[in-house]
C-alpha positions, 0 to 999 in steps of 0.5 A, a space after each residue: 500500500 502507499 500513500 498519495 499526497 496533494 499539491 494546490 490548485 489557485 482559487 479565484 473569489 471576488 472581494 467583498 466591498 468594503 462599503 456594503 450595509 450591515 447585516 441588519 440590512 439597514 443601508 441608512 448606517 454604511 460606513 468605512 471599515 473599522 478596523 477594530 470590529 475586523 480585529 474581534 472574531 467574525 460571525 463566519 469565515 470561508 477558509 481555504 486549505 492547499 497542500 503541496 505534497 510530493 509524491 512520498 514527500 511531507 507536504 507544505 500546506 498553506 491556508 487562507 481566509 475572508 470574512 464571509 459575515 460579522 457578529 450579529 452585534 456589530 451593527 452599521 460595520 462593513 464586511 471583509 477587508 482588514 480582519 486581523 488575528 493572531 494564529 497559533 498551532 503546535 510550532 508557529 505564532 503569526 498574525 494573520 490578515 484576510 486574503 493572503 496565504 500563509 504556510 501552516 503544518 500539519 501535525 503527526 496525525 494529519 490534522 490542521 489544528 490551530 487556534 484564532 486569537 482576536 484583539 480581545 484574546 478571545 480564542 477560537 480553535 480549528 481542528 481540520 481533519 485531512 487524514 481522509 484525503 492525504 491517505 485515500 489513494 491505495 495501489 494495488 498493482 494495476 489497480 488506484 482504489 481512491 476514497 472520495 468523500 463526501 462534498 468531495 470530488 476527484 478529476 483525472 486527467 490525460 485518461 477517458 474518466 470523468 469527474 467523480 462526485 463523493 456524493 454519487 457514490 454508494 460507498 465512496 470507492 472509486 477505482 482506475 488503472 494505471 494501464 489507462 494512462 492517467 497522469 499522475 495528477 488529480 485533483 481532489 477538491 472538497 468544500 465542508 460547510 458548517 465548520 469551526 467551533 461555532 458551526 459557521 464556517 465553510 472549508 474549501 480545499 482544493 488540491 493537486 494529488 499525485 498517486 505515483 
């Protein structure tokens, strides 16, 4: 048996202006961006996960995040653009803004796990469990046995196989063989909603994986 890795693919979003109208919906209290409310913990984030993972090789693993809607509280604030926390795991410290990528590590276990510190030290904890897509290529000789998850696709390429969709699959096994000539690359993308601590987030991942 032998473990697959990932590798990044680029994901294009459209910014969020900065002079919308609260989430109360009343347009009567726009204003510019303060920069203290984007310090405090929004009310949800997109959170987007790549991973550059040679063949057999460790893998690098950046992420990413925008505001996708402030607390109920802050009223007559703007969306987005210029939220700023500190971010801790087992083996950095950073401060972190929306819309710029960062490298982060991966613990033993393949986990992401990290935590979220706003102005007011008030902490958010994230444990991302990526197990099932670091080690869901099995080879079996001429046989590739992938595990597609849930909200999860898969994408060959160079080879007759369209885009397998995790949800479409009975069991989440999908198989091809290495005489179709696939290239070694795939590309396994996945979007979980409903994530973070406060159930609020969407997960994006998009990832490149090679399997030989």
């Amino acid at each position: 048996m032998r473990r697959i890795w990932l590798l990044p693919l680029s994901i294009v979003v459209g910014m969020i202006a900065c002079d919308m109208p609260s989430i109360n919906g009343d347009t009567s209290e726009r204003g510019p961006c303060n920069q203290k409310v984007l310090k405090s913990h929004a009310g949800s984030l997109a959170l987007f996960v790549t991973a550059n993972c040679p063949y057999e090789k460790e893998c690098n693993v950046k992420f990413y995040y925008y505001v996708t809607g402030l607390l109920d509280s802050l009223k007559g604030m703007c969306f987005g653009g210029g939220a700023q926390w500190r971010l801790e795991s087992f083996d950095t410290s950073m401060v972190v803004e929306d819309w710029k990528s960062y490298p982060i590590s991966l613990t033993h276990d393949d986990h992401l796990r990290f935590s979220l510190f706003d102005i007011n030290n008030v902490e958010k904890k994230y444990d991302i469990d990526l197990s099932g897509i670091i080690r869901s290529f099995t080879v079996r000789g001429d046989s590739v046995d992938v595990n597609v998850m849930k909200d999860c696709s898969l994408s060959l390429y160079k080879c007759d196989r369209e885009t397998v969709y995790g949800n479409r699959l009975s069991d989440g096994k999908y198989t091809f063989f290495t005489t179709e000539g696939c290239d070694k690359e795939s590309s396994y993308r996945c979007l979980w909603r409903n994530q973070g601590p406060l159930k609020q987030d969407d997960l994006n991942i998009d990832a490149t994986i090679y399997w030989k």
